[in-house]
N, C-alpha and C positions, 0 to 999 in steps of 0.2 A: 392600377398600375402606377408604381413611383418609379421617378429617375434622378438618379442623382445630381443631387445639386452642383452649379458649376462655382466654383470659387470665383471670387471678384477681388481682385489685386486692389491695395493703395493705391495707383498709377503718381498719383502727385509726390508720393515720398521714394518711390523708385529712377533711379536714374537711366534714363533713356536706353544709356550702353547696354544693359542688362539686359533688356527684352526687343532695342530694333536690330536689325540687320545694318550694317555701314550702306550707304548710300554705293551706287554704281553709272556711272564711274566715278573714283573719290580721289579725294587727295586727304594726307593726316601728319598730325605730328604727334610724337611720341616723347614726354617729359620723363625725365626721374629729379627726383629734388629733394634734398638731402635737410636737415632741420637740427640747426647749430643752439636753437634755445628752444624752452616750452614756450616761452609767453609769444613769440613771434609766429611760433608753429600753431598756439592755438589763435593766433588771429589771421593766421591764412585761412584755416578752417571756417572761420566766419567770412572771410572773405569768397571763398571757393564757392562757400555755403549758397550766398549770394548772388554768387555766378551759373549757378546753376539753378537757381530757381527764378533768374530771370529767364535764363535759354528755355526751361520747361515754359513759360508764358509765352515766351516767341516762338515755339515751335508747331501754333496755329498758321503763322506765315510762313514760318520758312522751317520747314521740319528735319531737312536734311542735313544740317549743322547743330554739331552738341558737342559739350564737353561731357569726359568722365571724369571722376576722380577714384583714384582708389589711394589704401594704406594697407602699407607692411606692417608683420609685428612689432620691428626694429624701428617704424615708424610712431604706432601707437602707444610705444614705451617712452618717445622722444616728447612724445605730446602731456606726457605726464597722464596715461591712463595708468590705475592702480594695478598691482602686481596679481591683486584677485580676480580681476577681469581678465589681465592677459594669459593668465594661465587655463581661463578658461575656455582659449581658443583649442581647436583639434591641433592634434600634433602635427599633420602637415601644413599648417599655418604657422606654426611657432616655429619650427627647426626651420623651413623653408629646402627648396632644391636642391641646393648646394650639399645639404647634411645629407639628403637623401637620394643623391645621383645612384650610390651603386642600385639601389633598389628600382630607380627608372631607366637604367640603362644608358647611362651617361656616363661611360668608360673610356677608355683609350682617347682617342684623339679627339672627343666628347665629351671628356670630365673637366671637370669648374675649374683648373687651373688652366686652362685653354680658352677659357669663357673671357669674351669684352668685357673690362672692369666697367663701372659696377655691379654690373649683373650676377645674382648671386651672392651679393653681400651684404654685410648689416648697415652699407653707406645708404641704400637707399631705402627711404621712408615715405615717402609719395609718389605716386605715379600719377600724370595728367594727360589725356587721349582726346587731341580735338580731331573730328573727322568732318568732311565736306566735300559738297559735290564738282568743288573747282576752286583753285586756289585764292579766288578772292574771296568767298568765304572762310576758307583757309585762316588768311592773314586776318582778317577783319575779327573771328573768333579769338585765335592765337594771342592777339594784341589782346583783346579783354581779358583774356589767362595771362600773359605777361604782367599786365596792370597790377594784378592783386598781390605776386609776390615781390615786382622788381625793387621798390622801397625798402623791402626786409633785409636786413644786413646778415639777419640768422637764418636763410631761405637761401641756400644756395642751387642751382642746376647741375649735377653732376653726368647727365647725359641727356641727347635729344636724338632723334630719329626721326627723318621724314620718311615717307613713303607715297606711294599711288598706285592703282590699278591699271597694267599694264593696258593702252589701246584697245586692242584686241578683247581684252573683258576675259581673259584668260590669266592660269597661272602660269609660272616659267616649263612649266612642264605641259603646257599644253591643255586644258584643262577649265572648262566654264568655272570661272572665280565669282564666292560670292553665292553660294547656294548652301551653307551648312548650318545653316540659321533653324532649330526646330519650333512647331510652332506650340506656343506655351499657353494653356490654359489661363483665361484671363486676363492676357497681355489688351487686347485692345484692336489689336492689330489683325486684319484679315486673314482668314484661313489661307494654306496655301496646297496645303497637303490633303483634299476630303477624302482620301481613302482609309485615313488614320485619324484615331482624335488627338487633339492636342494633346503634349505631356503634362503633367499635374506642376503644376506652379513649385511645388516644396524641392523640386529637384536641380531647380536654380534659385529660386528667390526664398529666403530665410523668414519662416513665420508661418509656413502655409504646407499642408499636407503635401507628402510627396506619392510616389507612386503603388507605394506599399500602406498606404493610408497612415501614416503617423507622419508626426512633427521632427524633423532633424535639428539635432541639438544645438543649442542656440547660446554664443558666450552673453557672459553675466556681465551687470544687470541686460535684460531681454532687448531692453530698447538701443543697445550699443549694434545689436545686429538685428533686427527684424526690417523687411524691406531691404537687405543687405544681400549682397552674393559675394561671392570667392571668384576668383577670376588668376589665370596662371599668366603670365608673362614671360613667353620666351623668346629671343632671337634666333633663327636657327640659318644656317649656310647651304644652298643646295647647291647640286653638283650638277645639272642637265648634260654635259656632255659622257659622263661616268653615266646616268641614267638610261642615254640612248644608246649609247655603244652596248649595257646589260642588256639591253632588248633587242637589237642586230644577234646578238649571238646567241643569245637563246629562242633566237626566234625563225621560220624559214622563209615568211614574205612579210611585205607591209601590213598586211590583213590580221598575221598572226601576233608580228607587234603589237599592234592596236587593244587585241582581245587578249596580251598580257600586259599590256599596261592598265586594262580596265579592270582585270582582274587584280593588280595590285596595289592600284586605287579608291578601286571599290566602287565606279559607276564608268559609263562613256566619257571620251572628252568632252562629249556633248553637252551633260549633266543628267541623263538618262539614266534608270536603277540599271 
């Protein structure tokens, strides 16, 4: 009898964001930063670089605070990657959301000219995501990310976002927040789900079979993305009073609320299938 082998991630060339779930309760902030020269843009990148491979060494103490870093196409072009590489990215990484609203349903009062600038456009080329379990780790991380770029004259910040999970541990809709985390083969991290086996690594992290047993294609040269994931960035506005008035009226008690709102979000508020 054989079984199949379990894939064993890099863990140390992967960034934290990719495979943990955010801490709960947390508090985060959310960069975008825009990159006026190559030469400063690529010493952020070593600086960043830096920054995050200290945070993977401290995250035997204190695991609950990390940074991420990601790059836009509009970013990795600012950095001076070659024109062969960037074309080697898929098409929804190179046009980005903006070109491709009508195809995700991003019309009417939802389409890109309604979108918070920068959001959306070729100004931003970095994105930086510190998350923590309480604002003092908060600040104390954030200051180390400030560090690295506020000397750069060609690093600018063209938006920031805080956020936190509300008290309750819910979302605005009612809703156990914080549970859509699936658990990834080889991540390192404890099962959470035994009724299912984990998913195959290659379906988030770049270099590693995915579910269909093949390798998902990879921009050139390999090493620019292996250990690499895609990651979407959206802002979105909800409506909860427009939410709960739809379900009074389509509804004929609390009860039945309840089991249509679960129904159209797809578990209990509880967090129950």
């Amino acid at each position: 009898m054989t079984t199949e082998q379990e894939t064993v991630l890099d863990l140390g060339d992967i960034q934290a964001g990719a495979l943990r779930e955010r801490p709960s309760p947390y508090v985060g902030r959310y960069l975008l930063l825009r990159l006026h020269e190559a030469t400063e843009g690529r010493e952020l990148v070593r600086r960043l670089h830096a920054l995050l491979v200290a945070e993977k060494r401290a995250q035997h103490a204190d695991p609950l605070a990390w940074v991420t870093v990601a790059f836009t196409h509009a970013g990795l072009a600012a950095l001076g990657v070659p024109r062969s590489s960037l074309d080697s990215f898929p098409e929804e990484f190179r046009v980005g959301m903006a070109a491709r609203a009508r195809e995700l349903g991003d019309v009417g009062a939802s389409s890109p000219e309604h979108w918070e600038w920068p959001l959306g456009t070729d100004a931003v080329h970095v994105a930086v995501s510190v998350l923590a379990p309480d604002q003092a780790h908060l600040d104390l991380v954030a200051e180390q990310a400030r560090a690295r770029y506020d000397d750069l004259a060609g690093v600018e910040v063209v938006w920031r976002q805080d956020c936190y999970q509300l008290p309750s541990g819910r979302t605005s809709f009612g809703f156990k927040d914080g549970i859509g985390n699936p658990d990834v083969e080889g991540s390192g991290l404890p099962q959470r789900n035994r009724s299912e086996p984990p998913i195959k690594a290659g379906e988030f992290v770049l270099g590693y079979p995915d579910e269909t047993g093949s390798l998902p294609p990879m921009p050139e040269p390999e090493i620019l993305g292996r250990n690499g994931t895609y990651l979407v960035f959206r802002k979105l506005q909800t409506d909860v009073a427009a939410y709960r008035r739809y379900l009074r009226e389509r509804a004929r008690d609390r009860e039945e609320e309840r089991l249509l709102a679960a129904k159209m979000v797809g578990r209990w508020p509880s967090g129950a299938p």
